[in-house]
C-alpha positions as CSV (number, residue, x, y, z in Angstrom):
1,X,3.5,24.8,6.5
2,X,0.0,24.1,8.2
3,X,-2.3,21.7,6.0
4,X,-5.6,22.7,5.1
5,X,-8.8,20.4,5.1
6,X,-8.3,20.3,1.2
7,X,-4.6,19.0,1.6
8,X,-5.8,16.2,4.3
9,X,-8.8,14.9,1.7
10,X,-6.0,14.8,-0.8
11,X,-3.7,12.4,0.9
12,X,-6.6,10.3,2.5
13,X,-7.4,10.3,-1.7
14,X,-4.5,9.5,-2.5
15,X,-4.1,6.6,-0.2
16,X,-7.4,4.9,-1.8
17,X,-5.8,5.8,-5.2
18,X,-2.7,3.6,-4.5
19,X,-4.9,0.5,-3.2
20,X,-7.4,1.1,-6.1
21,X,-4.6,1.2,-8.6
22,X,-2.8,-1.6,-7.4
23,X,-5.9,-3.9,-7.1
24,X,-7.1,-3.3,-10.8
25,X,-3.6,-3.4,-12.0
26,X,-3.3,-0.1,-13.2
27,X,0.3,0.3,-13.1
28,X,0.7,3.6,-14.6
29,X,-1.7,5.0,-12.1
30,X,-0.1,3.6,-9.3
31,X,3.1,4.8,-10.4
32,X,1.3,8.1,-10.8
33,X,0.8,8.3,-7.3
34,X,4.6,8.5,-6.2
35,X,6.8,11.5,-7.1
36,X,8.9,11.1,-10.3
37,X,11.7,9.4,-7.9
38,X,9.4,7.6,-5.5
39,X,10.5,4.6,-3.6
40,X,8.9,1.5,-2.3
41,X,10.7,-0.2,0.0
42,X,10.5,-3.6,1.4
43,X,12.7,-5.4,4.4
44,X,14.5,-8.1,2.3
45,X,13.6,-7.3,-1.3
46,X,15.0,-4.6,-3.6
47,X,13.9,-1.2,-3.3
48,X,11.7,-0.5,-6.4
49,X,12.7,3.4,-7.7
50,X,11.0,5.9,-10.4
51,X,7.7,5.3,-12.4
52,X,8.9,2.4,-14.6
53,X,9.8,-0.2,-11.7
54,X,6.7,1.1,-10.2
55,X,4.7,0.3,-13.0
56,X,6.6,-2.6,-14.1
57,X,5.8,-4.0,-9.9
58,X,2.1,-3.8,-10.4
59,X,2.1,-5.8,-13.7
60,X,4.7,-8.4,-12.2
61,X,2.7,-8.9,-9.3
62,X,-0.7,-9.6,-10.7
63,X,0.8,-12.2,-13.2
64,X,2.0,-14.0,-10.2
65,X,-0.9,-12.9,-7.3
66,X,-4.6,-12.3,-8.9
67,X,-6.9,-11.3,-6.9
68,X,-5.4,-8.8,-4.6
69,X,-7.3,-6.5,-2.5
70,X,-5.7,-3.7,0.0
71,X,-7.5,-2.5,3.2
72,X,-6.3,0.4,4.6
73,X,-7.1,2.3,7.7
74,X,-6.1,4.2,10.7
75,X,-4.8,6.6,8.5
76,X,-2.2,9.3,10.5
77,X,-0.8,12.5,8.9
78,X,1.5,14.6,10.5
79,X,3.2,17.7,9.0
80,X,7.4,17.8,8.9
81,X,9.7,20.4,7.6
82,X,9.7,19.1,4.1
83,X,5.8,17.6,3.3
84,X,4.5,15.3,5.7
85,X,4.7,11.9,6.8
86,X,1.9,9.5,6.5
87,X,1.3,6.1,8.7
88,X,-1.4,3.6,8.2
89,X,-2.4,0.2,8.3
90,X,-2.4,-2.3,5.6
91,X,-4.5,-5.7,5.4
92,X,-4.0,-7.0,2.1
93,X,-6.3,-10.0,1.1
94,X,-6.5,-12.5,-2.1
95,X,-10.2,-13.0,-3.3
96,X,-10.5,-15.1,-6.3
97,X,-13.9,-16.3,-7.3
98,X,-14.5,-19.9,-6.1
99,X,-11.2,-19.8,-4.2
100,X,-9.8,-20.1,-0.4
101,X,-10.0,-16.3,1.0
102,X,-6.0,-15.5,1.3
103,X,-4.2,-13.1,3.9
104,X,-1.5,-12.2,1.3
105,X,0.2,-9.7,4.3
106,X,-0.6,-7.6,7.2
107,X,1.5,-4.3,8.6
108,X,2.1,-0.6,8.5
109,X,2.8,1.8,6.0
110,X,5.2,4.5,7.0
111,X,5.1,7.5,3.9
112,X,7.1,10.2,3.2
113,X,4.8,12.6,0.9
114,X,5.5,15.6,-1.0
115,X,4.2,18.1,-3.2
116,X,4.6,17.8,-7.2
117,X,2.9,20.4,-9.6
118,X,0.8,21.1,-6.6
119,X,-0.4,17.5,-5.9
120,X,0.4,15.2,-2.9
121,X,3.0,12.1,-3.7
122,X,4.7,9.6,-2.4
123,X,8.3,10.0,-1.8
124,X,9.0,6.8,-0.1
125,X,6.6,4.4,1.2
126,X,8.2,1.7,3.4
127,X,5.8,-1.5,4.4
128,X,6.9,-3.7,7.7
129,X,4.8,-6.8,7.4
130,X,3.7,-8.0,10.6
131,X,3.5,-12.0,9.5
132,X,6.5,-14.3,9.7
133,X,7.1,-15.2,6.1
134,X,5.0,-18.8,7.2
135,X,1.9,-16.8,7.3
136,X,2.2,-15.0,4.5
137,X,-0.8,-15.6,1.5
138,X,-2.3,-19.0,3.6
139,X,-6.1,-19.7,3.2
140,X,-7.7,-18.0,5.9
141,X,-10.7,-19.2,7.9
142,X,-13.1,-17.6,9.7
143,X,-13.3,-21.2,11.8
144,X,-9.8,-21.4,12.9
145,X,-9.9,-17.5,13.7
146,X,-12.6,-18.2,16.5
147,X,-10.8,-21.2,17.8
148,X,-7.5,-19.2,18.4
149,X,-9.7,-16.7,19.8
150,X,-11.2,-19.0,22.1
């Protein structure tokens, strides 16, 4: 299977879709954006399976964690025997009007993606954080960034 420009544009779409989704807590459309059995998986937390957990996760989250923003880049797609698999980074941020700026996490996304009805999913997306659970949603500051830097 060689992907076309039109398949490429999907995924990079579909990538913004599950950022924009999650960030205005739209958890039927992010759900939508994973196949009917799509996993999210997570070193040391259960595995989150199928559209109602997936749904249910967005809601969950922004009870607990207003505010989230996700930045993702360095977007890699690569074509396997059965869809392709996706890699990119993730720098997900807390904004909150009149608050602290927040580094909520850091990592990778590695993707598993396949066709449904003719549209790109996510079979299983697996995030590694790269922060030591210590770092993980601290007030970040542009101040202490340039003096570990210096």
């Amino acid at each position: 299977m060689a992907l076309s420009t039109e398949d490429r544009l999907e995924i990079h779409e579909l990538y913004a879709r599950y950022a924009h989704s999650f960030d205005n807590e739209d958890g039927e459309g992010y759900a939508a954006v994973f196949a009917p059995d799509g996993r999210f998986l997570r070193a040391g937390l259960p595995d989150l399976v199928g559209t109602e957990a997936l749904a249910e996760f967005v809601h969950e989250r922004h009870a607990e964690t207003p505010g989230v923003s996700h930045h993702v880049s360095n977007l890699l797609v690569e074509e396997t025997a059965g869809g392709v698999r996706g890699r990119a980074y993730v720098l997900v941020l807390r904004v909150v009007p009149g608050e602290p700026l927040i580094l909520r996490n850091l990592g990778l996304y590695e993707d598993e993606l396949v066709q449904v009805d003719g549209a790109w999913r996510f079979k299983t997306r697996t995030f590694t954080s790269w922060l030591e659970p210590v770092q993980l949603d601290r007030p970040f500051s542009f101040l202490d960034a340039a003096a570990a830097v210096a």
